[in-house]
Biopython code that builds the backbone (N, CA, C, O; Angstrom):
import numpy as np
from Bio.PDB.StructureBuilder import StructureBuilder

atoms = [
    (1, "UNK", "N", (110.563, 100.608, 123.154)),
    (1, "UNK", "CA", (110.256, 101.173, 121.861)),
    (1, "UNK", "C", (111.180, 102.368, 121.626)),
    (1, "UNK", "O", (111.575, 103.119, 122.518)),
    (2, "UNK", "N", (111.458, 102.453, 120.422)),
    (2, "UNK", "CA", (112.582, 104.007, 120.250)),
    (2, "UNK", "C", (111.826, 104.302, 119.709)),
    (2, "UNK", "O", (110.935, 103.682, 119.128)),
    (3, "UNK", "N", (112.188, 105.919, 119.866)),
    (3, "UNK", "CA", (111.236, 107.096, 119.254)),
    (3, "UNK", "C", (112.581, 108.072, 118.632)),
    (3, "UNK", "O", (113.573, 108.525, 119.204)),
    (4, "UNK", "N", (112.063, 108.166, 117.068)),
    (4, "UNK", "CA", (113.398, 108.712, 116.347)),
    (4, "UNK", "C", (113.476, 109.985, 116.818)),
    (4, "UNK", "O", (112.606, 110.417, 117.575)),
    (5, "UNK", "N", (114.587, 110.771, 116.400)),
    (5, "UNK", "CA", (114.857, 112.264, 117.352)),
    (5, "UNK", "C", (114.223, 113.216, 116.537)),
    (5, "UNK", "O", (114.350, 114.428, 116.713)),
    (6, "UNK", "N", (113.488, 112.666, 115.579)),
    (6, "UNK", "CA", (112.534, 114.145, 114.341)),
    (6, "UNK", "C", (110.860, 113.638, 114.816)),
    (6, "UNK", "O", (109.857, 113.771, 114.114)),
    (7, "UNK", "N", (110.914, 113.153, 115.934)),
    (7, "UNK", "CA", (109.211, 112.463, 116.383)),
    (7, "UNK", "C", (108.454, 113.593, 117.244)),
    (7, "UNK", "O", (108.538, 113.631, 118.472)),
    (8, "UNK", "N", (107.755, 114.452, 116.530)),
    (8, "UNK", "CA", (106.833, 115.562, 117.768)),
    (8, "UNK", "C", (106.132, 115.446, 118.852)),
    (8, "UNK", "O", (105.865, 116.206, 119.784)),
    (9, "UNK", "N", (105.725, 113.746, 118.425)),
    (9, "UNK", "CA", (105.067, 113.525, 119.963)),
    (9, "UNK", "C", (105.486, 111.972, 120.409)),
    (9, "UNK", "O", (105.962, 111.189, 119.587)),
    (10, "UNK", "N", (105.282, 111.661, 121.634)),
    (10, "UNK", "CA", (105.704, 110.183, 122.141)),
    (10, "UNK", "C", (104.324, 109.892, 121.772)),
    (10, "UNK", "O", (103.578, 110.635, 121.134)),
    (11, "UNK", "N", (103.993, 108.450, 122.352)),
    (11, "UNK", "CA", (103.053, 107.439, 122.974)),
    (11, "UNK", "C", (101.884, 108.506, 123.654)),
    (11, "UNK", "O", (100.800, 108.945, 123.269)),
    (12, "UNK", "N", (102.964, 108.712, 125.229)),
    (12, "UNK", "CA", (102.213, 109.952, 126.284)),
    (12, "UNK", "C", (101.909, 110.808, 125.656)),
    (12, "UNK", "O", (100.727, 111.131, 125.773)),
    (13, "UNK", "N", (102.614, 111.474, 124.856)),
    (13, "UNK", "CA", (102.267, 112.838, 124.516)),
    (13, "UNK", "C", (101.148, 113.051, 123.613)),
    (13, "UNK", "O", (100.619, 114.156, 123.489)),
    (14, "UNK", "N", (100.628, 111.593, 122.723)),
    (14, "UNK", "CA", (99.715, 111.634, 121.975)),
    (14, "UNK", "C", (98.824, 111.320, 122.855)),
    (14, "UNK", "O", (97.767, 111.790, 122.433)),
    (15, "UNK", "N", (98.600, 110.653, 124.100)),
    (15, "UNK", "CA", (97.564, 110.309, 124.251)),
    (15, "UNK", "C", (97.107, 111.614, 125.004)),
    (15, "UNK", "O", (96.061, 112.238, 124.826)),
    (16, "UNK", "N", (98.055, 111.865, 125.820)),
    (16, "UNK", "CA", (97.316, 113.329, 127.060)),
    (16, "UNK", "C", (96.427, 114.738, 125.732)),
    (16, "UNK", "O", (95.422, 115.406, 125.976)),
    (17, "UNK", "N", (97.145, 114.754, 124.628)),
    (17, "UNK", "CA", (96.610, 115.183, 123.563)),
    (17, "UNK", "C", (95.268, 114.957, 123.223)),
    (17, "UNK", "O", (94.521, 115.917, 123.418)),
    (18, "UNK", "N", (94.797, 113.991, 122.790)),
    (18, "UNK", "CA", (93.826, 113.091, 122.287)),
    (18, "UNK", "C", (93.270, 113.228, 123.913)),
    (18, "UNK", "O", (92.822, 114.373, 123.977)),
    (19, "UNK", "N", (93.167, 112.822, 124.735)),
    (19, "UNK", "CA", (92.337, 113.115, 125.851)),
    (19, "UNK", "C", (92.088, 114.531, 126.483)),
    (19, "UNK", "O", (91.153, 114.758, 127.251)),
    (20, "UNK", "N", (93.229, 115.673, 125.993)),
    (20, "UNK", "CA", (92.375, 117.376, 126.094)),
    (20, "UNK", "C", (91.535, 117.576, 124.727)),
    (20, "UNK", "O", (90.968, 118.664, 124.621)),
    (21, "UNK", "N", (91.429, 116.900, 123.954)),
    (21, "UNK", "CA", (90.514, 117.183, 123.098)),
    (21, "UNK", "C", (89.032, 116.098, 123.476)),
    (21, "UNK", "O", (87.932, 116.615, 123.285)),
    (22, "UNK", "N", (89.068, 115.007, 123.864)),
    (22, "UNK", "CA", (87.669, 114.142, 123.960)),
    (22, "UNK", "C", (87.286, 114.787, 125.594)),
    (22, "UNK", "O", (86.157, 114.878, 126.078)),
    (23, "UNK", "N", (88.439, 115.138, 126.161)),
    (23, "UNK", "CA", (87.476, 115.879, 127.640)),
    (23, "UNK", "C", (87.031, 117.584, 127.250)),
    (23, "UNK", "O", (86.514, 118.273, 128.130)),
    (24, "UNK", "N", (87.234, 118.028, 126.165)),
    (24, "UNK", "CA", (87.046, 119.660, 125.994)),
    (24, "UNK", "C", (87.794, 120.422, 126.259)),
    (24, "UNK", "O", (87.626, 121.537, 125.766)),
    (25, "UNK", "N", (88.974, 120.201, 127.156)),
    (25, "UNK", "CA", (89.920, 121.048, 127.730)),
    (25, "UNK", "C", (90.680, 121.900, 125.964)),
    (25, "UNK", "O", (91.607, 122.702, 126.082)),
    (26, "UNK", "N", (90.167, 121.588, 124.652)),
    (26, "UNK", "CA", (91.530, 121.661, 123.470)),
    (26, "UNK", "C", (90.380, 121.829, 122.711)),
    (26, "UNK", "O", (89.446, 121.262, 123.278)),
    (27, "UNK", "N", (89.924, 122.548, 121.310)),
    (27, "UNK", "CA", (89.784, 122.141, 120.173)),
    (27, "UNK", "C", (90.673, 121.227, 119.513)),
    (27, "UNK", "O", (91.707, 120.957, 120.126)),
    (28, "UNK", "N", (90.453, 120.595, 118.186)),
    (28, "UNK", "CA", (91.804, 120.177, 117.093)),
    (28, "UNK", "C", (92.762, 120.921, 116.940)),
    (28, "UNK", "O", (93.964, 120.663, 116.870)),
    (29, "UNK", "N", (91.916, 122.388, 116.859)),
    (29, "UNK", "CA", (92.897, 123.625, 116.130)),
    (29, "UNK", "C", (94.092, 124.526, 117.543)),
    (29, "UNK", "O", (95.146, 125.161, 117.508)),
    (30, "UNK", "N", (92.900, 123.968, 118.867)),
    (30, "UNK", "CA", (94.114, 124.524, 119.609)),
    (30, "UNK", "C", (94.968, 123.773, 119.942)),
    (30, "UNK", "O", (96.045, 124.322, 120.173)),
    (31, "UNK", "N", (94.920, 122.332, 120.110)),
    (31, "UNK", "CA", (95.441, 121.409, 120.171)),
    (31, "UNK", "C", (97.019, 121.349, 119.292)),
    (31, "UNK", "O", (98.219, 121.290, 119.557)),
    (32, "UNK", "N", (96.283, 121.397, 118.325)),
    (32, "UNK", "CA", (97.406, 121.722, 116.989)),
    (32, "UNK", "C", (98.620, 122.388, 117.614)),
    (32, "UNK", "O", (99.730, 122.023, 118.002)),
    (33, "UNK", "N", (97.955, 123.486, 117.548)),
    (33, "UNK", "CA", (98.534, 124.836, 117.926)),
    (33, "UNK", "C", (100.073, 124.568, 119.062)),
    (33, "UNK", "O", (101.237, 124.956, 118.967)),
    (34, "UNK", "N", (99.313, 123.696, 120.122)),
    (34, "UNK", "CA", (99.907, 123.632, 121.416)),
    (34, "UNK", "C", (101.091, 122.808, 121.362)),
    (34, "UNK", "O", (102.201, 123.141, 121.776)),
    (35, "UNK", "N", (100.678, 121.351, 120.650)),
    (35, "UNK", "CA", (101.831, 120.172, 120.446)),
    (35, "UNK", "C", (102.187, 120.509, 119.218)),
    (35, "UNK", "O", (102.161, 119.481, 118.542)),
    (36, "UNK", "N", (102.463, 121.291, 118.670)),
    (36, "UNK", "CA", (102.545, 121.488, 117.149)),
    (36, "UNK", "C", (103.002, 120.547, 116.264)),
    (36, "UNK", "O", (104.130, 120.240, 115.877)),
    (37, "UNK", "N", (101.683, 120.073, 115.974)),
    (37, "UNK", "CA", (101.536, 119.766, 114.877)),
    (37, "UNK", "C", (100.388, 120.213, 113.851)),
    (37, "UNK", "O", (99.986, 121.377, 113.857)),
    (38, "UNK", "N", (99.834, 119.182, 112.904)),
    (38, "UNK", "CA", (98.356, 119.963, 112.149)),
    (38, "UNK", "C", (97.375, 119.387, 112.820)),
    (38, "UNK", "O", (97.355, 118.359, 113.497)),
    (39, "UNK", "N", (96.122, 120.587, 112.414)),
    (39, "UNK", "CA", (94.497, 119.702, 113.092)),
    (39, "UNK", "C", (94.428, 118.120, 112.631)),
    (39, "UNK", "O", (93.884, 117.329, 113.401)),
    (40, "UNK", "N", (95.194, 117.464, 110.879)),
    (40, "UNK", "CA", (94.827, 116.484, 110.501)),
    (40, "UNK", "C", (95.528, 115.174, 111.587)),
    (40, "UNK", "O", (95.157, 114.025, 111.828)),
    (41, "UNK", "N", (96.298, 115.721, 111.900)),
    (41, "UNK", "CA", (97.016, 114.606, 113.090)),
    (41, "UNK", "C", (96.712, 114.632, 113.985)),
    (41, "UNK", "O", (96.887, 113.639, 114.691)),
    (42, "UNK", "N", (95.947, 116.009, 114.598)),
    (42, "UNK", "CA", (95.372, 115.743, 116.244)),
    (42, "UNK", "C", (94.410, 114.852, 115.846)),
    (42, "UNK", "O", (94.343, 113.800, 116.482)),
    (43, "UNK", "N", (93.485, 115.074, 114.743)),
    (43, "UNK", "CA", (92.097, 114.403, 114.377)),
    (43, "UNK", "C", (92.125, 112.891, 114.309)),
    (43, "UNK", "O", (91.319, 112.043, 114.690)),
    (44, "UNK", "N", (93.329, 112.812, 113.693)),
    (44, "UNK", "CA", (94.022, 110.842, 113.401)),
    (44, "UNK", "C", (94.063, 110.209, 114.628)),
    (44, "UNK", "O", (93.677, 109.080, 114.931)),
    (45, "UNK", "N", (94.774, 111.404, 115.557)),
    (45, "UNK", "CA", (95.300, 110.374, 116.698)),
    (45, "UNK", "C", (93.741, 110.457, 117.737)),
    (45, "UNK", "O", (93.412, 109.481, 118.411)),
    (46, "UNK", "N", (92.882, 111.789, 117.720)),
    (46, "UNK", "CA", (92.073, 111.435, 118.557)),
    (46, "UNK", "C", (90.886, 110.243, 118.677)),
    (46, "UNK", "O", (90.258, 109.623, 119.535)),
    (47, "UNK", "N", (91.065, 110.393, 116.747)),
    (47, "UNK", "CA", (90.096, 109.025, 116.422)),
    (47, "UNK", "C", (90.370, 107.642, 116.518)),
    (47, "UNK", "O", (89.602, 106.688, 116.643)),
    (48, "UNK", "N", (91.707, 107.707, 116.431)),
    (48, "UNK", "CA", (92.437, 105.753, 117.358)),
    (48, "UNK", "C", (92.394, 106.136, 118.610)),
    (48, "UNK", "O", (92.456, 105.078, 119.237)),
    (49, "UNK", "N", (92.306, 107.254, 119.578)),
    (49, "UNK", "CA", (92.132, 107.098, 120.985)),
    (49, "UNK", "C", (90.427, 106.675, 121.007)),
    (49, "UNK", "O", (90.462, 105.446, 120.957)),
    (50, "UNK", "N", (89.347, 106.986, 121.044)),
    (50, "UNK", "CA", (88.207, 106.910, 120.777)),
    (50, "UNK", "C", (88.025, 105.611, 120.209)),
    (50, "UNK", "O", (87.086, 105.087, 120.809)),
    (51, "UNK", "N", (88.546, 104.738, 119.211)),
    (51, "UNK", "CA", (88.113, 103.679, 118.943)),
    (51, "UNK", "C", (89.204, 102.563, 119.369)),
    (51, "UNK", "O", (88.886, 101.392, 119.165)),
    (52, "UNK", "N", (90.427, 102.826, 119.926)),
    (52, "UNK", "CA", (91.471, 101.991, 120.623)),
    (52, "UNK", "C", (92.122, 102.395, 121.685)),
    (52, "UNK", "O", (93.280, 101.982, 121.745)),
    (53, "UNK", "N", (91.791, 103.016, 122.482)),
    (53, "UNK", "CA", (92.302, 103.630, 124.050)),
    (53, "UNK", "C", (93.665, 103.742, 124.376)),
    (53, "UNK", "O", (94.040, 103.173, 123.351)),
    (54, "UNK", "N", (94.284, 103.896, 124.717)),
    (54, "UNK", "CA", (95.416, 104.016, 124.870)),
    (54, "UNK", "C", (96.372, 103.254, 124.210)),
    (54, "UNK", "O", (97.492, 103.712, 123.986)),
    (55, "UNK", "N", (95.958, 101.867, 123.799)),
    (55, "UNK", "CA", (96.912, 101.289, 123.157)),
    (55, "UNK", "C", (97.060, 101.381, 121.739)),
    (55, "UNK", "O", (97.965, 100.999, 120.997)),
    (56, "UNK", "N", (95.777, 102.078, 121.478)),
    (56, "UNK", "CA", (96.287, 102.596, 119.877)),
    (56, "UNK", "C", (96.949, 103.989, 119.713)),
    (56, "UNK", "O", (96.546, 104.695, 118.788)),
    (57, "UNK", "N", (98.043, 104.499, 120.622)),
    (57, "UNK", "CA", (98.588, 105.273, 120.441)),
    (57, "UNK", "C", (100.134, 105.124, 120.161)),
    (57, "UNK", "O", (100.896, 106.057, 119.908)),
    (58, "UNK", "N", (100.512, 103.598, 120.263)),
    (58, "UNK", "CA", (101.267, 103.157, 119.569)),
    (58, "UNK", "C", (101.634, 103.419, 118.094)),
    (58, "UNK", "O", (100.884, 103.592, 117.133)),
    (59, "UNK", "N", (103.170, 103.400, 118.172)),
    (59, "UNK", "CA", (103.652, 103.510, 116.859)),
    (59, "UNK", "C", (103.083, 102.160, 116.126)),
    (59, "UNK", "O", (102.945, 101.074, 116.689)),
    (60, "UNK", "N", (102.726, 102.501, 114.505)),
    (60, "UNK", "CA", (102.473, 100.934, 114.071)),
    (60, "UNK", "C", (103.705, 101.255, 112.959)),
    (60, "UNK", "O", (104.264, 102.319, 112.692)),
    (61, "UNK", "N", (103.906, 99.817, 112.392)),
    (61, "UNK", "CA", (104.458, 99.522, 111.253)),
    (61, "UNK", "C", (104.141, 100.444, 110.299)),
    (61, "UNK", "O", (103.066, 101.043, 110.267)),
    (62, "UNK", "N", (105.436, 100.643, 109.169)),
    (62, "UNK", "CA", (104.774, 101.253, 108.124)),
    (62, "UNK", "C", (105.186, 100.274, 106.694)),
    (62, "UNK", "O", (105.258, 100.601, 105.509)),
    (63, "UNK", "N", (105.424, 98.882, 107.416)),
    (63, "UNK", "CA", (105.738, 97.635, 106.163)),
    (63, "UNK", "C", (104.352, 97.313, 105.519)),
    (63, "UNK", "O", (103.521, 97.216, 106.422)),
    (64, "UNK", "N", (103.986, 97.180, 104.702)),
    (64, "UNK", "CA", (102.903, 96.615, 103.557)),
    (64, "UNK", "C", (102.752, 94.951, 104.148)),
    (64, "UNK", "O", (103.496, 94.047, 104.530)),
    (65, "UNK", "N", (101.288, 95.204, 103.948)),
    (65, "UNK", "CA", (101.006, 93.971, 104.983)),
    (65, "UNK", "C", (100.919, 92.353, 103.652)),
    (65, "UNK", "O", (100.971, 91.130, 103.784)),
    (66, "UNK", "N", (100.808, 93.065, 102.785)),
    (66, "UNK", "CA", (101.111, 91.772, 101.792)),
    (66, "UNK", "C", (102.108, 92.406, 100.905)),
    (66, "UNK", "O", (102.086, 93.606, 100.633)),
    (67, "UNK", "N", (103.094, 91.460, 100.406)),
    (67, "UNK", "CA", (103.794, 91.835, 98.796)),
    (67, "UNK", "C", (103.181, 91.815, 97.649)),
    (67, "UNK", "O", (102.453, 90.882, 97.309)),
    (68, "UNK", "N", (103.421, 92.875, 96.916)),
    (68, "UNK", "CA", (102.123, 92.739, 95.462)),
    (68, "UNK", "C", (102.587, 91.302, 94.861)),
    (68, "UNK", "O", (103.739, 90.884, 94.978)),
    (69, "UNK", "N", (101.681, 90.694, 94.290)),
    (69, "UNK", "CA", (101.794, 89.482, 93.252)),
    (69, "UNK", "C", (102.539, 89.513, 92.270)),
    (69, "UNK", "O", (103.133, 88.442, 92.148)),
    (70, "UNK", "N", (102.851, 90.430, 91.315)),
    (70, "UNK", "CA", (103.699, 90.581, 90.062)),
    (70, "UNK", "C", (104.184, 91.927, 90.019)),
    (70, "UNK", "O", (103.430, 92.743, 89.489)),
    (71, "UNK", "N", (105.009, 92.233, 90.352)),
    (71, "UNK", "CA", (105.616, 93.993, 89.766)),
    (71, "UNK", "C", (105.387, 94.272, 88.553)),
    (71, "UNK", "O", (105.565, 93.477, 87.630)),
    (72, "UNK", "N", (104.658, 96.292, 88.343)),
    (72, "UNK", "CA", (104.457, 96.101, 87.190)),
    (72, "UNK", "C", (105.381, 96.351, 86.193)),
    (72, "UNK", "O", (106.321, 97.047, 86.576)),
    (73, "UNK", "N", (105.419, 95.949, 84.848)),
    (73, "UNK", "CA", (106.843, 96.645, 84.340)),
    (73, "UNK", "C", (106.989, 97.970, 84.222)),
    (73, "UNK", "O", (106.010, 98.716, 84.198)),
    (74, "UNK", "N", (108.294, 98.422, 84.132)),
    (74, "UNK", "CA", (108.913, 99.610, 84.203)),
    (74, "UNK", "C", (108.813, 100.456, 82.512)),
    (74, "UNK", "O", (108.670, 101.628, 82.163)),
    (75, "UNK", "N", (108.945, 99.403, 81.925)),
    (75, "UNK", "CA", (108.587, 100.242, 79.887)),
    (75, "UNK", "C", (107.387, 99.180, 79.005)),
    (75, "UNK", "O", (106.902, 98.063, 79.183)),
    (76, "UNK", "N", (107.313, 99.899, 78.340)),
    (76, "UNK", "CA", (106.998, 99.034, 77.525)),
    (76, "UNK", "C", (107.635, 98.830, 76.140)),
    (76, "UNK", "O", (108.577, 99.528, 75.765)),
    (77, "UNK", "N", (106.923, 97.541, 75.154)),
    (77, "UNK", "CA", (107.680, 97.293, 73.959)),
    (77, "UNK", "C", (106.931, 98.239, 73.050)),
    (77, "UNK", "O", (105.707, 98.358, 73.108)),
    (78, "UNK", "N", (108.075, 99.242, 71.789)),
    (78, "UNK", "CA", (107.400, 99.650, 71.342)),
    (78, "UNK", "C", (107.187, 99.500, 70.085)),
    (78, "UNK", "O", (108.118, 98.839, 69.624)),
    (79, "UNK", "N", (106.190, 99.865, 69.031)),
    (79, "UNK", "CA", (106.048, 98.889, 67.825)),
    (79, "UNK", "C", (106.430, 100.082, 66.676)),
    (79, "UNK", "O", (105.621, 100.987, 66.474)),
    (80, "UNK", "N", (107.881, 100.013, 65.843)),
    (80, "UNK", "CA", (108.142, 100.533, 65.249)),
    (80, "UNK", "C", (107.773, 100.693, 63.480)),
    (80, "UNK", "O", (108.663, 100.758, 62.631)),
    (81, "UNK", "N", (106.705, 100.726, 63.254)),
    (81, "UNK", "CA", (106.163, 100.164, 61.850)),
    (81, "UNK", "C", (106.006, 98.512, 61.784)),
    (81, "UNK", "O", (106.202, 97.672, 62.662)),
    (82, "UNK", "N", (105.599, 98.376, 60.476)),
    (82, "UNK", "CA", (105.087, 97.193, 60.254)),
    (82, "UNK", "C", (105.431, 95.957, 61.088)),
    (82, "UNK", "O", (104.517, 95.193, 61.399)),
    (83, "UNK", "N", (107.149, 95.619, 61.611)),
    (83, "UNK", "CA", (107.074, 94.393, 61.698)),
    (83, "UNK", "C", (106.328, 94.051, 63.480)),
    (83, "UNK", "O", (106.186, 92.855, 63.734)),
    (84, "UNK", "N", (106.000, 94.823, 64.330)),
    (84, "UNK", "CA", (104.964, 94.817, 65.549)),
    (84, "UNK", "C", (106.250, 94.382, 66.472)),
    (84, "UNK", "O", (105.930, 93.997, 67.597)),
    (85, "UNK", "N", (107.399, 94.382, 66.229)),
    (85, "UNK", "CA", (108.178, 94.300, 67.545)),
    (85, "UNK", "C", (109.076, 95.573, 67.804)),
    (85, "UNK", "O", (108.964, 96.747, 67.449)),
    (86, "UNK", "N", (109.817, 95.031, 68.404)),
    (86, "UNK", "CA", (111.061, 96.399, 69.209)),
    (86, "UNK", "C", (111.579, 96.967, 67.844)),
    (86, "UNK", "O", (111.258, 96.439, 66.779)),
    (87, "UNK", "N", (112.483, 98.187, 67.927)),
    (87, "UNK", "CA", (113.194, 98.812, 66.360)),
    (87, "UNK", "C", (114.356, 97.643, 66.484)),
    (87, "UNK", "O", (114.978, 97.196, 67.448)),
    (88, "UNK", "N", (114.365, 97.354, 65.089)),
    (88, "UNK", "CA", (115.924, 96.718, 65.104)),
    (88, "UNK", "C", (117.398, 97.367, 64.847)),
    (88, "UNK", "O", (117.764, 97.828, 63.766)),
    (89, "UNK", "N", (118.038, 97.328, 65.831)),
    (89, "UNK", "CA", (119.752, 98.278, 65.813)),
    (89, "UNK", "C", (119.909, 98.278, 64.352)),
    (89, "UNK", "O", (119.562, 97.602, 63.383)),
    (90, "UNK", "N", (120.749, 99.590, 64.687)),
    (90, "UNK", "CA", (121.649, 99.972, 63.402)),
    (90, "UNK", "C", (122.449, 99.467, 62.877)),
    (90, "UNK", "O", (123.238, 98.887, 63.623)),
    (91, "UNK", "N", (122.684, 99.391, 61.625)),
    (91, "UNK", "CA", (123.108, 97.866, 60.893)),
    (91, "UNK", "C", (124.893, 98.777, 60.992)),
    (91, "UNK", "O", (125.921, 98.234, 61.396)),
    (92, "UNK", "N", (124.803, 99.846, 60.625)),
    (92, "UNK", "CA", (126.160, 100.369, 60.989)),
    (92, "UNK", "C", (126.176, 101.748, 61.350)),
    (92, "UNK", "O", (125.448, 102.694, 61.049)),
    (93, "UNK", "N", (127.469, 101.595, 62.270)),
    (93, "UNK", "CA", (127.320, 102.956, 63.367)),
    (93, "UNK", "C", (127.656, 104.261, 62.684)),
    (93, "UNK", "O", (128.287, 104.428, 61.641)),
    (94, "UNK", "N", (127.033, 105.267, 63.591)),
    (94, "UNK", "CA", (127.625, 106.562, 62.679)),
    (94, "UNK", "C", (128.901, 107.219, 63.459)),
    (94, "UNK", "O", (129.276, 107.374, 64.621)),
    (95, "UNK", "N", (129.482, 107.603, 61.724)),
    (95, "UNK", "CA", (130.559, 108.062, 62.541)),
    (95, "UNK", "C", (130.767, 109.814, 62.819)),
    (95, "UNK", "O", (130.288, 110.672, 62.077)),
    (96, "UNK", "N", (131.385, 110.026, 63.750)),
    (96, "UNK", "CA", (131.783, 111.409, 63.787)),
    (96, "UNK", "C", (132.066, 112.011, 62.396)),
    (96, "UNK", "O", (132.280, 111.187, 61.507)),
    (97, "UNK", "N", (132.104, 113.389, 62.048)),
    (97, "UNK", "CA", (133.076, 113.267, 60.813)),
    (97, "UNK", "C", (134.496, 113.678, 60.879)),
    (97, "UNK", "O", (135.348, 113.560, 59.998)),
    (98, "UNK", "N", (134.613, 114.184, 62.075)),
    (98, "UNK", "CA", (135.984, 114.706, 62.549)),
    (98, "UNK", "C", (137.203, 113.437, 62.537)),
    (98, "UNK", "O", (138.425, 113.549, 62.439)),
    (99, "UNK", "N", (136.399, 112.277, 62.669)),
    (99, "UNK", "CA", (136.745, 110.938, 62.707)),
    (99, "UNK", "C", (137.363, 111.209, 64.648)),
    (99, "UNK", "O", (138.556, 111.510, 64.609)),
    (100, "UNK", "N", (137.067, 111.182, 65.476)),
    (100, "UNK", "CA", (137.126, 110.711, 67.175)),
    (100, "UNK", "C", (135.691, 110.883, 67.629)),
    (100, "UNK", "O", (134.686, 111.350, 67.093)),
    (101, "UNK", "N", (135.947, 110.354, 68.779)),
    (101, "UNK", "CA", (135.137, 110.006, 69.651)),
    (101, "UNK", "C", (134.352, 111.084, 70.376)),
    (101, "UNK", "O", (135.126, 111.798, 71.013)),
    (102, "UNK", "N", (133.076, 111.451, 70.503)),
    (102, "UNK", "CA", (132.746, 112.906, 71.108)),
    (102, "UNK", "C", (132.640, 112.676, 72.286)),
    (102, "UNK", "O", (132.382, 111.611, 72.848)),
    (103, "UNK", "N", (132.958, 114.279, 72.948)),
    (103, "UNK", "CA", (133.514, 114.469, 74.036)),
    (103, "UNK", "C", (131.695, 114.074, 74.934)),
    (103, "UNK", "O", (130.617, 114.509, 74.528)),
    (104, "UNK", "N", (131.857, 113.369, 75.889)),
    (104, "UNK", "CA", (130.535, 113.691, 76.945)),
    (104, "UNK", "C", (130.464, 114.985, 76.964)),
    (104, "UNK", "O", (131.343, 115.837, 76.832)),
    (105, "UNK", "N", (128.738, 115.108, 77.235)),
    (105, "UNK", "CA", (128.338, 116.485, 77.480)),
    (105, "UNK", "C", (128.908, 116.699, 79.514)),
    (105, "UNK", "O", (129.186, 115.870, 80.380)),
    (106, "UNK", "N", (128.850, 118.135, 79.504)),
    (106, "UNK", "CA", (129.015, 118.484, 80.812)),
    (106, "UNK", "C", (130.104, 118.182, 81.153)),
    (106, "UNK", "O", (130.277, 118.178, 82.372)),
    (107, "UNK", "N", (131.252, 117.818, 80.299)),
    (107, "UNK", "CA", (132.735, 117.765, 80.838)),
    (107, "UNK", "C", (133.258, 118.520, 80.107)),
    (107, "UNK", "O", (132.890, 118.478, 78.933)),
    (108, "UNK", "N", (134.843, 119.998, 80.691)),
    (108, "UNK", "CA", (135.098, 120.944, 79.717)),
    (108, "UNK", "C", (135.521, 120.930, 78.281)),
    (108, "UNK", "O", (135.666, 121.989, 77.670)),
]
sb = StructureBuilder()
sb.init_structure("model")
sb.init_model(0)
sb.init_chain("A")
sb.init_seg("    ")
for serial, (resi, resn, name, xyz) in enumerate(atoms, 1):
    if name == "N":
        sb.init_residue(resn, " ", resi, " ")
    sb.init_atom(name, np.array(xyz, "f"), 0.0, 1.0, " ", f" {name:<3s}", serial, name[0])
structure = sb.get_structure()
């Protein structure tokens, strides 16, 4: 198993953790303190030691265990007066009056 180089604790290190807190040797908060991290992660990992023993101190997946059914869309259509669909383009473009092309913003 690899363990990326920004990982605070291994496998071991979570479990000897999670076992000074279910033997008393640790609160959460000193616990915390010691492997530094927060009470909410000593609390996570002590509660998969307690209900999965050592082997739930494994890294799990963080892939989605099903793919959603339909993605939702990204806009919607919007209803520009009477006729209930999209606006319809401009029948003709406007022009500068300088007659060229304007400059993009944020370039000198």
């Amino acid at each position: 198993m690899n363990i990326h180089k920004n990982a605070r604790l291994t496998p071991l290190r979570r479990e000897e953790m999670a076992r000074d807190v279910v033997e008393g040797r640790f609160s959460e908060a000193d616990a915390a303190r010691t492997y530094g991290v927060t009470a909410k992660v000593v609390a996570r990992w002590v509660e998969r030691f307690r209900i999965e023993g050592s082997a739930g101190m494994l890294d799990r997946s963080s892939r989605p265990r099903q793919a959603r059914s339909e993605p939702k869309p990204r806009w919607r259509m919007r209803s520009w007066g009477g006729g209930g669909g999209p606006r319809p383009p401009a029948t003709t473009p406007t022009k500068n009056p300088r007659g060229r092309a304007p400059r993009p913003r944020g370039q000198g």
